[in-house]
C-alpha positions in Angstrom: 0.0 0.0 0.0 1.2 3.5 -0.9 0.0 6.7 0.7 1.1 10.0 -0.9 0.0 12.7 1.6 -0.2 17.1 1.1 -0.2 17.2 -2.8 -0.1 20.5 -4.0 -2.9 19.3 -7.0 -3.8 15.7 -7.8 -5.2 15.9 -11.4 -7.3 13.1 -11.0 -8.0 13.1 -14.7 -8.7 16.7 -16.7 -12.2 17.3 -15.8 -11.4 16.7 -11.9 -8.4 18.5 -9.7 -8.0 18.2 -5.8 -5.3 18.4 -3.2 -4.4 16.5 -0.4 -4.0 13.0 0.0 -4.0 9.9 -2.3 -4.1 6.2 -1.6 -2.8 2.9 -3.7 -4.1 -0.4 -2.5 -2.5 -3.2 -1.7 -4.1 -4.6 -5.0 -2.1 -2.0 -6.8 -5.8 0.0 -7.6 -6.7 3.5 -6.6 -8.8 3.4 -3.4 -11.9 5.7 -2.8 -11.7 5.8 0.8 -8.1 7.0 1.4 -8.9 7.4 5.0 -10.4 3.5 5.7 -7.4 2.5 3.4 -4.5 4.4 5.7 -6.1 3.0 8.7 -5.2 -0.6 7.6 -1.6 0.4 7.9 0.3 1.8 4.5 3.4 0.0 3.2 4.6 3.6 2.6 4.3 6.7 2.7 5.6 9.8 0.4 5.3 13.5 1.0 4.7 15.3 -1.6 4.2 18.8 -0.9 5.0 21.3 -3.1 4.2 18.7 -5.6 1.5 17.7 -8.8 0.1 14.0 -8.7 -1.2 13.1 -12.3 -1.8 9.5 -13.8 1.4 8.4 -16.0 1.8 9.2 -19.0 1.1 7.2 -22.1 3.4 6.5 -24.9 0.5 6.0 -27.1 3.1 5.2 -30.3 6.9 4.3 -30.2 9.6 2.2 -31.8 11.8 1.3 -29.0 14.5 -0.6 -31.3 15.2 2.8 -32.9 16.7 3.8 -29.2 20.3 2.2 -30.2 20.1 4.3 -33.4 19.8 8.0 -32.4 20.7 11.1 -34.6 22.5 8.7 -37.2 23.9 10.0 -40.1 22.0 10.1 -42.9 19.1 10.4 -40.5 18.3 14.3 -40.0 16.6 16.6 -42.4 15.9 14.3 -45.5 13.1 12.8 -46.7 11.5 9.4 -45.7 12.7 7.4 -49.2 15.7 8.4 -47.9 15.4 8.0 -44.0 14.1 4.5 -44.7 16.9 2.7 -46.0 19.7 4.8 -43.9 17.9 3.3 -40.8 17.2 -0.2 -42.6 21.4 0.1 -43.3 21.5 0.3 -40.0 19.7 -1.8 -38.2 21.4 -4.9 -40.7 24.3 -3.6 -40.0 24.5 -4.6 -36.1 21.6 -7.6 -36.5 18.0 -7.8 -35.5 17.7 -10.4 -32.7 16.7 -10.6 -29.3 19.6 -8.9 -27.2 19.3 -6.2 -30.0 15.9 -5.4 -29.2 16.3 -6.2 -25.5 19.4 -4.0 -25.1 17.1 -0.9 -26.9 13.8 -2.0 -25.3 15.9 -1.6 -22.1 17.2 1.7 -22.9 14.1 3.3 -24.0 11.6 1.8 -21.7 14.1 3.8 -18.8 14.1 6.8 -20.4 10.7 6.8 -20.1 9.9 5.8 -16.6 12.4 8.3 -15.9 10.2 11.2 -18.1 7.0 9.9 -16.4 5.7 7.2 -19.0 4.4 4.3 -16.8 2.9 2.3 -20.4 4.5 2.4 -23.8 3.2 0.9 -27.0 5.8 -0.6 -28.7 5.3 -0.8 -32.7 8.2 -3.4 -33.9 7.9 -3.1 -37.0 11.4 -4.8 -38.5 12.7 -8.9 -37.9 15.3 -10.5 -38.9 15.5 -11.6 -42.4 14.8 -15.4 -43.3 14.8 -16.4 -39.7 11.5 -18.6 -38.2 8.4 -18.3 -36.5 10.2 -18.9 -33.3 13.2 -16.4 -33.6 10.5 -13.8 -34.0 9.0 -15.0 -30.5 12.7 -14.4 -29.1 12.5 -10.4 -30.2 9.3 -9.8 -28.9 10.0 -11.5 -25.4 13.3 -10.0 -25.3 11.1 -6.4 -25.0 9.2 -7.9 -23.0 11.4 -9.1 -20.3 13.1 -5.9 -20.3 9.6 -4.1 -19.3 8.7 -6.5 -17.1 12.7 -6.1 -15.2 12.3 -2.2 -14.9 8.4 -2.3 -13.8 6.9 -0.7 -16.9 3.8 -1.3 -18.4 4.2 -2.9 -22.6 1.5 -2.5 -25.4 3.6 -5.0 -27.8 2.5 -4.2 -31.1 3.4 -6.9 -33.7 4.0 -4.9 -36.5 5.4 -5.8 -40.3 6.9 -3.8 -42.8 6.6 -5.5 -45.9 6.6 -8.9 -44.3 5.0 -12.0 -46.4 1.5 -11.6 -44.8 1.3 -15.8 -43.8 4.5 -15.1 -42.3 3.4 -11.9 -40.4 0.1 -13.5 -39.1 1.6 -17.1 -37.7 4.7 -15.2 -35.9 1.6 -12.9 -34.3 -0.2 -15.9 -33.4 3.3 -17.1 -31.7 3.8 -13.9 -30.2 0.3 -14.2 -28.5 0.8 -17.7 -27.1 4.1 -16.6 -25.8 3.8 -13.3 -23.7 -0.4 -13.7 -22.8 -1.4 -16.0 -20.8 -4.4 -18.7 -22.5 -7.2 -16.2 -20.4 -5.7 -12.9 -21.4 -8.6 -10.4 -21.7 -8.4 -9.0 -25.1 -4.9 -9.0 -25.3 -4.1 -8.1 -21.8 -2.6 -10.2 -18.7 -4.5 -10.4 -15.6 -2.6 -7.5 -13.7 -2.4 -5.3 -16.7 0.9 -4.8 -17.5 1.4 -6.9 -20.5 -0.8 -6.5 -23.6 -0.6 -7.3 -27.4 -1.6 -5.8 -30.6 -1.3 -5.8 -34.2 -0.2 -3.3 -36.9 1.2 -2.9 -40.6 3.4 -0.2 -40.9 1.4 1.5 -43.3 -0.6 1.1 -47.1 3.2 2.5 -48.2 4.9 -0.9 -47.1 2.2 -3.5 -46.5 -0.3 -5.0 -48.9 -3.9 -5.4 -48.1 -3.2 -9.2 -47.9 -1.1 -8.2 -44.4 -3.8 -6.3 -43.0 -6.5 -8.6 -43.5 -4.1 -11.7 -42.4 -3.5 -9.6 -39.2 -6.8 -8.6 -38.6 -8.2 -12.3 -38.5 -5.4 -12.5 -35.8 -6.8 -9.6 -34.5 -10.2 -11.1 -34.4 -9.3 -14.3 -33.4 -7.9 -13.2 -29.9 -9.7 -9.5 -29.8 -6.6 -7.5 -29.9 -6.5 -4.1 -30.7 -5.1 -2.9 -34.1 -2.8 0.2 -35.1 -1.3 1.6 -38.2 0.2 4.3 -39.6 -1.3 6.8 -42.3 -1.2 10.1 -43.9 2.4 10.6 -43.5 3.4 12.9 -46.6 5.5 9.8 -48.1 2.3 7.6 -47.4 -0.1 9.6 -49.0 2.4 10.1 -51.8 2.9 6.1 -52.2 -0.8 5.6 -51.7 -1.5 7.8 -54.9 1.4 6.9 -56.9 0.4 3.2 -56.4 -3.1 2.7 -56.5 -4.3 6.4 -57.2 -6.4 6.6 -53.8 -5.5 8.1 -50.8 -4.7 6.2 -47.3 -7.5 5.8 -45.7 -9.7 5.0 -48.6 -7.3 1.9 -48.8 -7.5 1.2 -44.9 -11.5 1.2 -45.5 -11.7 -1.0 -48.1 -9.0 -3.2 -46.3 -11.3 -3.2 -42.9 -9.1 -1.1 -40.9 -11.7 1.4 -40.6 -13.4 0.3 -37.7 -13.4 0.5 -34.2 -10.8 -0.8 -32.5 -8.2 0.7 -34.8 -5.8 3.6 -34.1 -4.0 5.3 -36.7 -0.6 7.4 -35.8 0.4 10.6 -37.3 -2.8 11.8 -39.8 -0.6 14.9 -41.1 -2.3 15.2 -44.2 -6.3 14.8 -43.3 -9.1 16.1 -45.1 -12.3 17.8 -43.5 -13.9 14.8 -45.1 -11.7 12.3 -43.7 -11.7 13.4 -40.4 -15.5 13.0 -40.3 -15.2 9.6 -41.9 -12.5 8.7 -39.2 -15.1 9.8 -36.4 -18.0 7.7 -38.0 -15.9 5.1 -38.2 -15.5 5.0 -34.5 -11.2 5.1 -35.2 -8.8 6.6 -32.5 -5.7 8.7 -33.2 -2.1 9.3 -31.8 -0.3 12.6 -32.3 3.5 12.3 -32.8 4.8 16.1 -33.3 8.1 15.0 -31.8 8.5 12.9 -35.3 6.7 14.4 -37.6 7.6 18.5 -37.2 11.1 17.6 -38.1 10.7 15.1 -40.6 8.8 17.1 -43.0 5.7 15.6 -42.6 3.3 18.2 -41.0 1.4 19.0 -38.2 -2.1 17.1 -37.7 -5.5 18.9 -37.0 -5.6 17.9 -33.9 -8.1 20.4 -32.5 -10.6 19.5 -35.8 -9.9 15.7 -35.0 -11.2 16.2 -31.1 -13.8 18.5 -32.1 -15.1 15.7 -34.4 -15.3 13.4 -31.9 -11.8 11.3 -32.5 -9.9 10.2 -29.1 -6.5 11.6 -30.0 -3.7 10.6 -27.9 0.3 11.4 -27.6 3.4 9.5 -29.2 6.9 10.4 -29.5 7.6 7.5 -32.1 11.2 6.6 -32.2 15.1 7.5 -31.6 15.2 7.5 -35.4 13.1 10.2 -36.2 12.6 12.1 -32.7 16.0 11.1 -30.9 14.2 11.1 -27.4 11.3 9.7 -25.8 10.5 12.6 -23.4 6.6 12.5 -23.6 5.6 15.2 -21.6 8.0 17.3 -23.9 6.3 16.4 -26.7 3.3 17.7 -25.3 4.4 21.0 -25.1 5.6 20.5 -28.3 2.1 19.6 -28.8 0.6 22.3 -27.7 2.7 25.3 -29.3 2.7 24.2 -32.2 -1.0 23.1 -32.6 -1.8 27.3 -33.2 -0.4 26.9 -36.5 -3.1 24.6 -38.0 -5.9 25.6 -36.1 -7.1 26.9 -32.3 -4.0 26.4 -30.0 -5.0 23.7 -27.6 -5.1 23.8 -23.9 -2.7 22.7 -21.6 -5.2 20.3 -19.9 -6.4 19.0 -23.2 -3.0 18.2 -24.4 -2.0 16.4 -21.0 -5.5 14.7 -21.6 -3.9 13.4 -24.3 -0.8 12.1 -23.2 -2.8 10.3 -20.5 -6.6 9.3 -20.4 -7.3 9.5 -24.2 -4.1 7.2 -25.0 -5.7 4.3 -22.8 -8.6 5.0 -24.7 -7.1 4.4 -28.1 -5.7 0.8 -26.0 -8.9 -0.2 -24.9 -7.5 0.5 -21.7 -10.4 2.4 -19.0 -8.1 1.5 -16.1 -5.6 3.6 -17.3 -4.6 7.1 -17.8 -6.7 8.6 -14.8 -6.5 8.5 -11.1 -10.2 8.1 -10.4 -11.4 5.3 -7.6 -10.6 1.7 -9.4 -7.6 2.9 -11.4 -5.1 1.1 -11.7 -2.4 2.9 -9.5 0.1 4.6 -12.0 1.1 7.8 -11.4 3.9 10.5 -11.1 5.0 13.3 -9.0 6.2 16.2 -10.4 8.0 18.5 -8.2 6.9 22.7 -8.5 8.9 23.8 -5.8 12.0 25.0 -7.7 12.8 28.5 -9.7 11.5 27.3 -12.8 7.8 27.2 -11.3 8.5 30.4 -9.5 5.5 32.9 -10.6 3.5 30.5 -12.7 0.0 31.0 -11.9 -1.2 27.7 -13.0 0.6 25.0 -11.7 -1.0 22.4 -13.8 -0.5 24.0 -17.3 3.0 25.0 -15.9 3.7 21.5 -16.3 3.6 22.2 -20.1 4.2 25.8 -20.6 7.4 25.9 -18.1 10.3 23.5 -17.7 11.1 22.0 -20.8 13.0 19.5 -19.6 10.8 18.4 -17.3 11.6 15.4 -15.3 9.1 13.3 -12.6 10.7 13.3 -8.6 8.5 10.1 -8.4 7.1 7.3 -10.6 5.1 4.6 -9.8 3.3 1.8 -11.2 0.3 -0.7 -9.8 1.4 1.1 -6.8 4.9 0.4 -7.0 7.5 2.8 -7.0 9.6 2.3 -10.4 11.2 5.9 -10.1 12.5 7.4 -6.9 14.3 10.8 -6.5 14.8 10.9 -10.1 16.3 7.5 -10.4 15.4 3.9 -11.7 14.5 1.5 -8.7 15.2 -1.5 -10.5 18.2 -0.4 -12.6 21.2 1.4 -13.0 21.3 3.5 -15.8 24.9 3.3 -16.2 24.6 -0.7 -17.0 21.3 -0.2 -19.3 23.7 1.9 -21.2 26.9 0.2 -21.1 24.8 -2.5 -22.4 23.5 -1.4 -24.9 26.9 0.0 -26.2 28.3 -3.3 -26.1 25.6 -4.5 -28.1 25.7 -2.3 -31.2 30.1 -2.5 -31.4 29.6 -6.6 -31.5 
């Protein structure tokens, strides 16, 4: 049991603010009666005056395998026909296997309990060439393992990138029997930290054969689906190749349904948009990748008002070089003026929190009401760069940049702890990792 006691302002979710005191059960859940709770006797206790309790934040789209290959040359300011193969060079060069993607999955899942992520969706998208159903299974438990070793919560998204459809589908079907247990609930384990999904890369890669192959796998076990559209190369590709745009392929494909999130939606017509709320889609925003990769900025205020859950992504190291969420909410929000009403503070955190749990199919995450599961963070306002801001709670966007959680925890445990991993050194995670890409 975890008491935190004398908050400054718990942002229960971003309808509901409060101060004081909040409670994590024994069961790792968000109690409603902090007071009958602390009587049984807390576990611990944490002051955090002069402090902001909201949920954790939400990774709602990222490529953690692109953590080992940051800021690479090649890499910055060019196109995506170009970026593609320089990070596909790349990753060949050092191997795709499982101490690749555990080594990266270990580095980037820190970074972001450390920035206040307490779940991150994981879209692998690239496997090792020619290599079998089972050597698949060994990448996508490496990740796992390393989320499960640091406390973080995993969305493993099975992801293909022109991958032979059969091929795609039977490793998903292996990846499901391997990290969810035979009475997962759609695609989550019983305590909730383990869940798995399915997604093509995009109509730019994958043919319609892979996303109807995944979405029977999809089906079969009721996991959630994601994809990628509307990128300027993808809408570009999408023309060029069959003379429609994205997401008339993704309708006529069946990926236009509920249950389906699509990343990044740059280049989005009114017409689409409505279409995209009809169809009972969520989003994720990723300015962090696409503002400097040339691809745009997406409506995000017109996709809200139109009734599409939009929630927050960083995507990867290869195209954002850092998975600092809440800074890409700030991003978020500054930049959001340019195509169209500047978003709120509390909208944008919103974002980055409940509505990326919705896009998950996850309503015991992303808020701190009564039943919640107990993730969280503490964000410390007492130093000189929160002097004179009037709002503490959209101070944790507007000031502070680099903004880092004092506290982290997750099911009420504490994963992050004056700023520092509780389950890990970061010097080893990187030392690691190092030792990894110069084998």
């Amino acid at each position: 049991m975890l008491i935190l006691r004398g908050a400054t302002r718990i942002l229960v979710d971003v309808r509901t603010e409060r101060d004081g005191d909040l409670v994590v059960g024994d069961d790792g859940l968000v109690a409603a009666d902090a007071g009958r709770v602390a009587a049984a006797g807390p576990e611990e206790t944490l002051d955090v005056a002069d402090c902001i309790v909201t949920p954790g934040l939400i990774n709602a789209h990222h490529h953690l395998l692109q953590s080992g290959f940051r800021t690479l040359p090649g890499t910055r300011g060019v196109a995506m026909r170009d970026w593609l193969p320089a990070m596909a060079g790349s990753y060949a060069a050092v191997g795709i296997n499982g101490s690749l993607t555990g080594a990266t999955a270990a580095v980037g899942l820190a970074e972001s309990l450390l920035c206040g992520v307490t779940t991150v969706a994981d879209h692998q998208l690239n496997w090792p060439a020619d290599v079998s159903v089972e050597e698949t299974v060994a990448v996508a438990q490496a990740v796992a393992d390393a989320a499960s070793s640091l406390g973080a919560r995993l969305v493993f998204v099975r992801g293909t990138a022109r991958d032979d459809p059969g091929f795609a589908a039977e490793s998903a079907e292996a990846i499901v029997g391997a990290l969810l247990p035979r009475d997962h609930n759609g695609g989550v384990d019983v305590d909730g930290m383990r869940q798995v999904a399915v997604g093509p890369a995009g109509v730019h890669s994958d043919t319609e054969q892979t996303y109807r192959r995944l979405g029977e796998v999809a089906t079969r076990h009721g996991l959630r689906r994601r994809t990628q559209a509307n990128e300027q190369v993808d809408t570009e590709i999408a023309l060029e190749r069959y003379g429609r745009r994205p997401l008339d392929l993704l309708e006529e494909w069946g990926w236009l349904e509920p249950g389906v999130t699509i990343a990044h939606l740059c280049d989005v017509t009114g017409e689409e948009i409505d279409r995209l709320a009809a169809a009972g889609v969520t989003a994720t925003h990723a300015p962090g990748c696409d503002v400097p990769m040339g691809w745009g900025i997406a409506p995000v205020s017109r996709l809200l008002d139109a009734g599409v859950p939009v929630g927050l992504g960083t995507s990867g190291g290869g195209s954002n070089d850092a998975g600092h969420l809440l800074a890409d909410a700030r991003l978020a929000m500054q930049v959001s003026g340019l195509v169209g009403p500047q978003l709120p503070a509390r909208a944008v955190l919103g974002m980055a929190t409940e509505n990326g749990a919705v896009g998950l199919g996850r309503p015991d995450l992303g808020h701190l009401r009564p039943g919640a599961r107990g993730d969280l963070c503490v964000w410390d306002i007492s130093g000189v760069a929160d002097a004179g801001v009037a709002d503490p709670v959209a101070g944790l966007l507007w000031a502070a940049p680099g903004r880092r959680p004092r506290h982290v925890v997750v099911g009420g445990r504490l994963v992050v702890r004056d700023y520092r991993l509780v389950a890990a050194e970061e010097s080893e995670l990187v030392a690691a990792l190092r030792a990894r890409l110069a084998a």
